[in-house]
C-alpha positions in Angstrom: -31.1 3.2 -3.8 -30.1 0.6 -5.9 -26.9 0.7 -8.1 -26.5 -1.8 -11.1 -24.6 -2.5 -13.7 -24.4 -4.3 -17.3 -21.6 -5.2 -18.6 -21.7 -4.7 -22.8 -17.5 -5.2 -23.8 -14.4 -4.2 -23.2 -14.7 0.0 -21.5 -18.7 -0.1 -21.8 -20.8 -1.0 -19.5 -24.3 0.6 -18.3 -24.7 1.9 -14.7 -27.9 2.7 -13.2 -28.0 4.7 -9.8 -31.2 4.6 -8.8 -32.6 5.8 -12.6 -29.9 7.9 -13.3 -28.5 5.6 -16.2 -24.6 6.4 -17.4 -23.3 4.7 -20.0 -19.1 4.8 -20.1 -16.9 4.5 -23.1 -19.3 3.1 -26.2 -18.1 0.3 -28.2 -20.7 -0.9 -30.5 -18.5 -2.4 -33.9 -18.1 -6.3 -34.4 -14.3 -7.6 -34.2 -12.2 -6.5 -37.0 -9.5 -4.2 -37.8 -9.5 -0.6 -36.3 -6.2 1.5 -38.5 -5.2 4.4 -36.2 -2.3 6.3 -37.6 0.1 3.7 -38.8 -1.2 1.3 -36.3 -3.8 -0.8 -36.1 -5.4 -2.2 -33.4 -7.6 -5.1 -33.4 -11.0 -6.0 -32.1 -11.7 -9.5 -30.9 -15.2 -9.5 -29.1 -18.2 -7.7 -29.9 -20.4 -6.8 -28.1 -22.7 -8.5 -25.6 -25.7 -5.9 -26.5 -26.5 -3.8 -29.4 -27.3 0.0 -28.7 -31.0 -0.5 -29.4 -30.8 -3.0 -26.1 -30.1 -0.4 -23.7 -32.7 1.5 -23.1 -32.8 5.7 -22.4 -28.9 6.5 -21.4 -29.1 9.8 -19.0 -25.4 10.6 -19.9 -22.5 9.4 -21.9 -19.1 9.3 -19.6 -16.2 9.2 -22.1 -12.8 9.0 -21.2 -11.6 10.2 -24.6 -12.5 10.0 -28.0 -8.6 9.3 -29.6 -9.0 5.9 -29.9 -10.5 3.3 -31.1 -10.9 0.9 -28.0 -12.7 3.7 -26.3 -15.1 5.1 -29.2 -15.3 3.0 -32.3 -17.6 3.5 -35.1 -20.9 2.4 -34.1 -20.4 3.9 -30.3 -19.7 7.0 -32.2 -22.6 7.4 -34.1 -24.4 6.2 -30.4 -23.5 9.5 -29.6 -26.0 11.2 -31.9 -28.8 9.6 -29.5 -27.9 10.8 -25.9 -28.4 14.4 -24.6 -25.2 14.5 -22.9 -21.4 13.2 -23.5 -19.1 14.4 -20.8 -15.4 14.2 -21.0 -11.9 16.4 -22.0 -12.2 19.5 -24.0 -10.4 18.1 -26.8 -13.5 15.3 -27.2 -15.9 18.0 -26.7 -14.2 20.3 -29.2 -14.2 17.0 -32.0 -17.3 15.7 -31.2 -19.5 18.6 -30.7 -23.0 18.5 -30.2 -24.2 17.0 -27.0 -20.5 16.5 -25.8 -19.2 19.1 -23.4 -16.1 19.5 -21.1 -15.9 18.3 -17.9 -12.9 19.7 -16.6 -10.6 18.6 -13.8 -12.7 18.6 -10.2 -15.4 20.1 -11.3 -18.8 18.7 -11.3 -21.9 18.9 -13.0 -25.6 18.0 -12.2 -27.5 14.8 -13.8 -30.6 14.1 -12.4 -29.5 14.2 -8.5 -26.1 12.7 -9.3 -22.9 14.6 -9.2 -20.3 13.6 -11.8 -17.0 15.7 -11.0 -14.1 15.2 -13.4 -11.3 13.6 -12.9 -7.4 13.4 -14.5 -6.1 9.8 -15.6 -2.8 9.3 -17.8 -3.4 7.0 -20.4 0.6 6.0 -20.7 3.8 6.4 -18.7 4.7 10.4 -17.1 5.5 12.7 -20.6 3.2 10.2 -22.9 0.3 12.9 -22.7 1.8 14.7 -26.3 1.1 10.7 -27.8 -1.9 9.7 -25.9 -3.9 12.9 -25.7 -5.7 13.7 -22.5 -8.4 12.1 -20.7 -10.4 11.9 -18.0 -11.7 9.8 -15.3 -15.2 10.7 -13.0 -16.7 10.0 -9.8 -20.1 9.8 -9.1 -22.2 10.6 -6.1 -25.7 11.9 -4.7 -28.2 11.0 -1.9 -28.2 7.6 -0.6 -26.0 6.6 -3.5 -22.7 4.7 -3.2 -19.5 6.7 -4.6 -18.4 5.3 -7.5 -15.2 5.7 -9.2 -14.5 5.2 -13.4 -11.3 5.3 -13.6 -11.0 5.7 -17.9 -8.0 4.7 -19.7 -5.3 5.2 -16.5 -2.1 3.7 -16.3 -1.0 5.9 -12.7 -1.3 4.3 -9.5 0.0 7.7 -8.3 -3.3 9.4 -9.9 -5.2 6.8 -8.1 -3.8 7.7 -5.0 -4.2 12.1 -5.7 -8.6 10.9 -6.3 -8.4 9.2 -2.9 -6.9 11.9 -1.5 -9.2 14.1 -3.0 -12.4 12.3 -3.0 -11.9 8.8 -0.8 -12.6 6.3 -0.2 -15.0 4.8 -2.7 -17.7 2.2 -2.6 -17.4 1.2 -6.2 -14.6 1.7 -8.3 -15.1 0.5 -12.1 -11.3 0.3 -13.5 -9.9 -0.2 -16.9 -7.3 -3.0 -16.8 -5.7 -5.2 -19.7 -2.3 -3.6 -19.3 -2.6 -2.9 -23.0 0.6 -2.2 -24.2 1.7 0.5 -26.8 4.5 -0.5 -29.6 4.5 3.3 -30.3 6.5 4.0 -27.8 7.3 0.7 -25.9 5.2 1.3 -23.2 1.9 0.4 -20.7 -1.0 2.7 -21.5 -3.0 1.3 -18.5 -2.9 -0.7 -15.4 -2.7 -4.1 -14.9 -4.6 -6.5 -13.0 -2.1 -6.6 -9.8 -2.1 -2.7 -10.2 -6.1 -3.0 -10.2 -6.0 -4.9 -6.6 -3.4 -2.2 -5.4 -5.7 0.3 -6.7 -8.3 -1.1 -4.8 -6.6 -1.2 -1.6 -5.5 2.8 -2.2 -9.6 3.7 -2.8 -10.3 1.6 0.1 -13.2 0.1 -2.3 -15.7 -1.7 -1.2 -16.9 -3.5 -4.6 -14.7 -3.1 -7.8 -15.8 -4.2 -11.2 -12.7 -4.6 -13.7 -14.0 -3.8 -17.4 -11.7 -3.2 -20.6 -9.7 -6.5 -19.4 -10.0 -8.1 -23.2 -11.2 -8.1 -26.6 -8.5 -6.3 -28.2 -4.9 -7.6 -29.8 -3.0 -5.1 -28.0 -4.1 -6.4 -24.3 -1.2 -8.4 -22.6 -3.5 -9.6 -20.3 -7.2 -11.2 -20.3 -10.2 -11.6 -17.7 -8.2 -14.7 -16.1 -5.3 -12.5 -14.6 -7.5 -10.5 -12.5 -9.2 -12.8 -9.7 -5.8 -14.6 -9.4 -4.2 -11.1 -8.5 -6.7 -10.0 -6.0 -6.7 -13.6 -4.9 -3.5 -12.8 -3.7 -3.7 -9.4 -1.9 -7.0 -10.9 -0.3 -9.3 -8.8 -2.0 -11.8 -11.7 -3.6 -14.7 -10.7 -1.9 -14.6 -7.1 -3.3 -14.4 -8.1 -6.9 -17.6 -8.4 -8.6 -16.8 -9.0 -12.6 -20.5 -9.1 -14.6 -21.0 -11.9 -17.3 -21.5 -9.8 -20.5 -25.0 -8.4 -21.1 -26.6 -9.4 -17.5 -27.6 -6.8 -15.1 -25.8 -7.1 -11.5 -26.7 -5.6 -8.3 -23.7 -3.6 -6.9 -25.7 -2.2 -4.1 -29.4 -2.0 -2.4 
């Protein structure tokens, strides 16, 4: 069956498994300021596609709901208009309504897809009391491609536990940017050399980079990541959609 995917800005983007249509991390505002504690992070880019452009969303996967990167205003509210958010208990707990828990390796049924949860670390080891938890999925079903969403993860050595666990995967969609936290002088997720080493741990067939820019506290843009899979080889796995166009990942 095929598996495509649109690209909307920075960690959402719109995959479609044969009809069963998941929708990760929604970021809906225009650029601006976003305070968060004493902090404030900044958007650049909006988005390539307004919620109204995306047509019926099966299910919401959300890494966490902590920050704004992840969830801003308007993808908030999107949550309103979706029968299901999956993600940590905490988000379920805040958000309420359609969002539920999916815990750690278990799995739940959409359509004849099976999300299973997932852990990521969204920092350095001992960050989790800053960062708050959340969670990464994998995706499967009949004649479908296994597809990885790695969420806000900063471990190459949780990579490594979901392809133990779960490997190898057909199509891993990884957050990059290697934003950087001046909370507590440290990486909250992977960079784009760490996202072609990721990719050589899945054993992945096709990756697709998202949350690579669009936000002040990235050290990193878009142009860092073919250069660093250029280099381990890995070019003809890397598929990175123009914003708002629909790509086939897989027939």
């Amino acid at each position: 069956m095929r598996t495509t995917v649109q690209f909307v800005g920075g960690p959402t983007a719109l995959l479609d498994l044969g009809g069963v249509r998941l929708l990760t991390d929604p970021t809906f505002d225009p650029p601006g300021d976003h305070p968060i504690g004493n902090r404030v992070q900044v958007k650049l880019i909006g988005p390539a596609l307004a919620p109204d452009e995306l047509g019926r969303v099966d299910a919401v996967l959300l890494s966490h709901d902590q920050h704004p990167d992840n969830l801003d205003d308007l993808g908030r509210e999107y949550l309103s208009r979706v029968p299901l958010v999956l993600g940590t208990a905490g988000t379920a707990e805040r958000i309420g309504g359609p969002a539920r828990e999916l815990p750690l390796w278990r799995s739940v049924q959409v359509g004849d897809v099976q999300i299973t949860g997932v852990p990521a670390r969204h920092g350095p080891m001992g960050s989790e009391y800053l960062t708050g938890e959340v969670r990464g999925f994998v995706i499967s079903g009949p004649d479908r491609p296994r597809v990885y969403v790695s969420g806000d993860n900063a471990s190459l050595g949780i990579v490594q536990e979901i392809a133990d666990n779960v490997g190898p995967i057909d199509i891993a969609v990884l957050f990059g940017g290697h934003g950087r936290s001046t909370l507590m002088d440290a990486y909250l997720t992977i960079g784009a050399d760490q996202m072609a080493r990721a990719t050589e741990i899945l054993d992945a067939k096709i990756v697709v980079p998202i949350h690579i820019d669009g936000w002040g506290h990235f050290t990193e843009d878009r142009s860092a990541v073919p250069a660093a899979f250029a280099k381990r080889g890995l070019s003809d796995r890397l598929v990175m959609p123009p914003p708002g166009e629909v790509v086939i990942l897989a027939e």
